[in-house]
ROGU-729754 format. One record per residue: z, x, y of N, C-alpha, C in turn. Coordinates in nm, 2 decimals, m for minus. Each point is the difference from the previous one (the first is absolute). Example, Ala and Ser with C-alpha at 12.3 -4.5 7.8 and 13.67 -1.06 7.14 Angstrom:
BEGIN
+--------+--------+--------+--------+--------+--------+--------+--------+--------+
|    n.z |    n.x |    n.y |   ca.z |   ca.x |   ca.y |    c.z |    c.x |    c.y |
+--------+--------+--------+--------+--------+--------+--------+--------+--------+
|   0.78 |   1.32 |  m0.57 |   0.00 |  m0.09 |   0.12 |   0.00 |   0.09 |   0.12 |
|  m0.07 |  m0.04 |   0.11 |   0.00 |   0.09 |   0.11 |   0.08 |  m0.08 |   0.11 |
+--------+--------+--------+--------+--------+--------+--------+--------+--------+
END
This chain:
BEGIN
+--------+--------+--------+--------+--------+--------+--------+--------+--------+
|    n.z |    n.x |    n.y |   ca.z |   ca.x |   ca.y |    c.z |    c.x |    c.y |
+--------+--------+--------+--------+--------+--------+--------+--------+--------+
|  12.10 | m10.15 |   4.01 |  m0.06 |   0.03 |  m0.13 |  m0.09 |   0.12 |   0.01 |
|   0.02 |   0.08 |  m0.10 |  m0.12 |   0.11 |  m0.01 |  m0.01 |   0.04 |  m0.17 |
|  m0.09 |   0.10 |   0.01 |   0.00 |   0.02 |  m0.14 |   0.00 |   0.13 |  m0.03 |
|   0.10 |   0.08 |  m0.12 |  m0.02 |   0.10 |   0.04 |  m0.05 |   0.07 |  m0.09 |
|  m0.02 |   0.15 |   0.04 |  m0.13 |   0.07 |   0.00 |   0.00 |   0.13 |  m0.12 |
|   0.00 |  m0.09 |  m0.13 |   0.00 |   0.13 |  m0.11 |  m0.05 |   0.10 |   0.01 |
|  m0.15 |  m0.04 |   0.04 |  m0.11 |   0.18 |   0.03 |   0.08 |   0.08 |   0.10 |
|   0.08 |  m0.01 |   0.08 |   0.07 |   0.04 |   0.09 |   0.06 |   0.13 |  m0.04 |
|   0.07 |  m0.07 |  m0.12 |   0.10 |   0.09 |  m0.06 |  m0.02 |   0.05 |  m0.15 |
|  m0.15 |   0.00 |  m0.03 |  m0.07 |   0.01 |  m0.17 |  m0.14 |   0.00 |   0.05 |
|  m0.08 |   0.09 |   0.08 |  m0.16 |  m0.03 |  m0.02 |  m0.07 |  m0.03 |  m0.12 |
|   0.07 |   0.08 |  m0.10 |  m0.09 |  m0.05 |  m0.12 |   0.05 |  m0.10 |  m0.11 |
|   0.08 |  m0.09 |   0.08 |   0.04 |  m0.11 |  m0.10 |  m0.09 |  m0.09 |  m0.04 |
|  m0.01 |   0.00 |  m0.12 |  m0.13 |  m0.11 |  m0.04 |   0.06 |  m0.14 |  m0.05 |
|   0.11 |  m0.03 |  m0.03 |   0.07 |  m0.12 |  m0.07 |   0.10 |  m0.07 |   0.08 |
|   0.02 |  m0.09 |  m0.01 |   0.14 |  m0.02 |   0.09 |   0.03 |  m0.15 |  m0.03 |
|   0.12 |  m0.08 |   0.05 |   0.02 |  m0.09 |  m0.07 |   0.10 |  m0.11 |   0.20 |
|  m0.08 |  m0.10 |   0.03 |   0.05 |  m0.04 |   0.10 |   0.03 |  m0.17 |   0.02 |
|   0.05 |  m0.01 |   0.08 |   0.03 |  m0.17 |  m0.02 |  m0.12 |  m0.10 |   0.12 |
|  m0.10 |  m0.10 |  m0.03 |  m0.09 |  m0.06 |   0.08 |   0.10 |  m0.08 |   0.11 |
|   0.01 |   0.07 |   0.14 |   0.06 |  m0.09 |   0.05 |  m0.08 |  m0.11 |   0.09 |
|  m0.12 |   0.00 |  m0.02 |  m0.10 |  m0.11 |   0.06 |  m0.11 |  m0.02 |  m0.07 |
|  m0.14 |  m0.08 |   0.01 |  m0.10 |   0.03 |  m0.04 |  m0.06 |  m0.14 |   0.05 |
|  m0.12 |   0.04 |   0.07 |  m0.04 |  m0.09 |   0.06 |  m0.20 |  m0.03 |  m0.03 |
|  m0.03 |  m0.10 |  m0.04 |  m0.16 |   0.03 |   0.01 |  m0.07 |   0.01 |   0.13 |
|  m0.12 |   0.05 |   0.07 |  m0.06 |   0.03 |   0.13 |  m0.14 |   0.03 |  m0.07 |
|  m0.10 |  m0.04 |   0.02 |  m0.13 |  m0.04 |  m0.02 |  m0.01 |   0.08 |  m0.14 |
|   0.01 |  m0.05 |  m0.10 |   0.00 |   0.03 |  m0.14 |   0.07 |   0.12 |  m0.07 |
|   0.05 |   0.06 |   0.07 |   0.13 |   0.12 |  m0.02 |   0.17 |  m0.03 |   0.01 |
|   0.05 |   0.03 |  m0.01 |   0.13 |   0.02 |  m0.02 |   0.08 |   0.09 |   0.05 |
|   0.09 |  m0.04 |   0.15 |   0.05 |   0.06 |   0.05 |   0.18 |   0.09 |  m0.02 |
|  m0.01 |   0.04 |  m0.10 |   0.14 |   0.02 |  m0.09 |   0.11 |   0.13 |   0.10 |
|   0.12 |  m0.05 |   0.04 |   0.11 |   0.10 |   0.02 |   0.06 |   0.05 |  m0.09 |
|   0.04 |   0.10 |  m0.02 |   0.12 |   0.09 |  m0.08 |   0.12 |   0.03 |   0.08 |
|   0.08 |   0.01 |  m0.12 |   0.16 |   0.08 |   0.11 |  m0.06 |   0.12 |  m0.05 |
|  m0.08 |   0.07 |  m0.05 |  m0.02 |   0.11 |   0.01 |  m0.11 |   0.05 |  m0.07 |
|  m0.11 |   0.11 |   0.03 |  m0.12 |   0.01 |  m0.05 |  m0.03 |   0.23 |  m0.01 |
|  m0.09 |  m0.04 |  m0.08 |  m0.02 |   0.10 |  m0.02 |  m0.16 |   0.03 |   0.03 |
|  m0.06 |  m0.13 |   0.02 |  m0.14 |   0.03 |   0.02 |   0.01 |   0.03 |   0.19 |
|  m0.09 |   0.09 |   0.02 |  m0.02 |   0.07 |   0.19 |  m0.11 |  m0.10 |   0.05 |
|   0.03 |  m0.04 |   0.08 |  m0.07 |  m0.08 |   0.10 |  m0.15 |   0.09 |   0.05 |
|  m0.12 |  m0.12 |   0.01 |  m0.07 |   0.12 |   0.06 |   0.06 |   0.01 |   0.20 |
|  m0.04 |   0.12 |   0.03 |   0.02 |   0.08 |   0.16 |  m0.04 |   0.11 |  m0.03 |
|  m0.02 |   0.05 |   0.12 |  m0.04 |   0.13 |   0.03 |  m0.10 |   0.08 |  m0.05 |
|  m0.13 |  m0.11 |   0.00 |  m0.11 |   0.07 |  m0.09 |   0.03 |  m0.03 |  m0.19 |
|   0.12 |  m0.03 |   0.00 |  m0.02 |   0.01 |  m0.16 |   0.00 |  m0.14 |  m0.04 |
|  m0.07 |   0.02 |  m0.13 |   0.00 |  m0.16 |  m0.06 |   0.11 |  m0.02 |  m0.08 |
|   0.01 |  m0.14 |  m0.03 |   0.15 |  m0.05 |  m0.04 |   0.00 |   0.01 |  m0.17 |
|   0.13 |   0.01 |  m0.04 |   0.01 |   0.02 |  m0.16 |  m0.09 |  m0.14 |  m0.05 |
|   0.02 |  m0.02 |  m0.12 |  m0.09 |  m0.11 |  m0.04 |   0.09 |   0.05 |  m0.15 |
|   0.01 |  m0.14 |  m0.07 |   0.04 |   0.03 |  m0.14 |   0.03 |  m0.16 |  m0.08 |
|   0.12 |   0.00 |  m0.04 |   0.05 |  m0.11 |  m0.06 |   0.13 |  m0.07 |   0.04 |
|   0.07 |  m0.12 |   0.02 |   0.07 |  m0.03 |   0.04 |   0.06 |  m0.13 |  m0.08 |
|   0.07 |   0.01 |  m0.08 |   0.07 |  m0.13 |  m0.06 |  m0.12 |  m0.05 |  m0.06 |
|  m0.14 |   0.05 |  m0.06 |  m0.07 |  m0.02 |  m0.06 |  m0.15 |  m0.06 |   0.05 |
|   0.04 |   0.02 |   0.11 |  m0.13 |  m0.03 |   0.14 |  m0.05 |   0.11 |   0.09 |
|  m0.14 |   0.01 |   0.00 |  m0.04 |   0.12 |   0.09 |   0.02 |  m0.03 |   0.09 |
|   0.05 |   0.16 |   0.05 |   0.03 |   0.03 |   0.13 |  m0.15 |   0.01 |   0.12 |
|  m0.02 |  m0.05 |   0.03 |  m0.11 |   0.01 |   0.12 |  m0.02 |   0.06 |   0.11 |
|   0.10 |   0.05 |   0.10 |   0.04 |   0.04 |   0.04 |   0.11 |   0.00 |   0.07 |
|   0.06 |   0.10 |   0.09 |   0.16 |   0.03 |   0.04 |  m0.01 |   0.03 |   0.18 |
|   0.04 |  m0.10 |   0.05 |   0.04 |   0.01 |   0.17 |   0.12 |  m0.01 |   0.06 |
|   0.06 |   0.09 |   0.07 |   0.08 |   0.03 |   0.08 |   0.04 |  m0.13 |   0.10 |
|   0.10 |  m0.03 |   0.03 |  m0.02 |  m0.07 |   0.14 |   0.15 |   0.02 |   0.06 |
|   0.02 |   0.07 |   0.06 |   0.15 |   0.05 |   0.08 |   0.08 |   0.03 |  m0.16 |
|   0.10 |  m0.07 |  m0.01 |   0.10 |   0.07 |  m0.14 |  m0.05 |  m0.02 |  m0.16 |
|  m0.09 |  m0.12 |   0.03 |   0.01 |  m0.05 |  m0.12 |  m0.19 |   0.04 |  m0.06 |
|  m0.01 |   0.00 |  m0.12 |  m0.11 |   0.05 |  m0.07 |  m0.04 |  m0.12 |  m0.12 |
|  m0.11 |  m0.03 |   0.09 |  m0.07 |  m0.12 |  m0.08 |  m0.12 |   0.01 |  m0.11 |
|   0.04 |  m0.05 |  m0.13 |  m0.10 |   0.06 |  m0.09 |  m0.08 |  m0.14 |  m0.02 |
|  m0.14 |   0.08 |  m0.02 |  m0.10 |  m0.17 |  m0.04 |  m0.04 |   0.02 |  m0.11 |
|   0.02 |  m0.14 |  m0.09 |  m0.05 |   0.00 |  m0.15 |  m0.06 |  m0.11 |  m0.02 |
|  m0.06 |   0.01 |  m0.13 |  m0.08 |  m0.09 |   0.01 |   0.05 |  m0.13 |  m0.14 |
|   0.14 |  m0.03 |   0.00 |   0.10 |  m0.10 |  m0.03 |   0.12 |   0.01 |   0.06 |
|   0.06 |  m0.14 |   0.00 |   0.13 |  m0.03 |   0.04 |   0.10 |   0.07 |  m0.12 |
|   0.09 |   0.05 |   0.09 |   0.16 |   0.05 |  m0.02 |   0.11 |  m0.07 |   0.06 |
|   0.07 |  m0.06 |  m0.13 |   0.08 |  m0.04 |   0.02 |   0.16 |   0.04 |   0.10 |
|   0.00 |  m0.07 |   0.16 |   0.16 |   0.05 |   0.03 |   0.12 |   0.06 |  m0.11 |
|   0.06 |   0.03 |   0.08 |   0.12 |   0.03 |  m0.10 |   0.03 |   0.11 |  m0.14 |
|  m0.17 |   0.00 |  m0.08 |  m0.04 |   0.05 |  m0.05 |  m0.01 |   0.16 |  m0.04 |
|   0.05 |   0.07 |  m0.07 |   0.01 |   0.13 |  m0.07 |  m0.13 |   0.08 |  m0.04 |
|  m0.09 |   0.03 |   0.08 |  m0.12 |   0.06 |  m0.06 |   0.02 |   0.18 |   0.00 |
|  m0.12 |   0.01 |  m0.10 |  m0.05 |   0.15 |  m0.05 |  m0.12 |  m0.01 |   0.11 |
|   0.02 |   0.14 |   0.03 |  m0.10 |   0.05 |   0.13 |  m0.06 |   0.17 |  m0.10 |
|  m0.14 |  m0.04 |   0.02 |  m0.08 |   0.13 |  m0.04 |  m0.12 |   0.01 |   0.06 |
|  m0.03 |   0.13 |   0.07 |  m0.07 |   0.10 |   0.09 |  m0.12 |   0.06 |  m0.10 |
|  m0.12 |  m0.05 |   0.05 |  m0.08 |   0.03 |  m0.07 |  m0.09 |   0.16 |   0.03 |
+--------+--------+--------+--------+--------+--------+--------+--------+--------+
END
């Protein structure tokens, strides 16, 4: 599994549309996967996008080997078809 990496291939994509392939709660946040994202993880000195997500703020965005975990502050549903926006 990984997720892949719209800013990759569009730095200035602000919208995008991806399927929730997980979402888990962890001490009052929401640990949400995408098959694919457009929001940049924070590394390398820089801080991480932050925006909107299937109607839930984005909190922040962490890297961990392939996949890119975003934290909000409600549950998204698996399976699910959300709108992703970069604030």
């Amino acid at each position: 599994m990984s997720t892949t990496r719209l800013f990759d291939q569009d730095a200035y994509l602000g919208e995008f549309e991806a399927t929730v392939e997980r979402s888990v709660c962890e001490g009052g946040m929401y640990r949400v996967l995408l098959d694919q994202t457009a929001f940049f993880p924070e590394g390398g000195g820089q801080y991480a996008d932050t925006g909107v997500l299937g109607g839930m703020k984005v909190l922040d965005v962490q890297e961990k080997g392939d996949l890119i975990i975003h934290y909000t502050d409600g549950e998204l549903q698996p399976d699910t078809e959300v709108d992703g926006a970069i604030n």
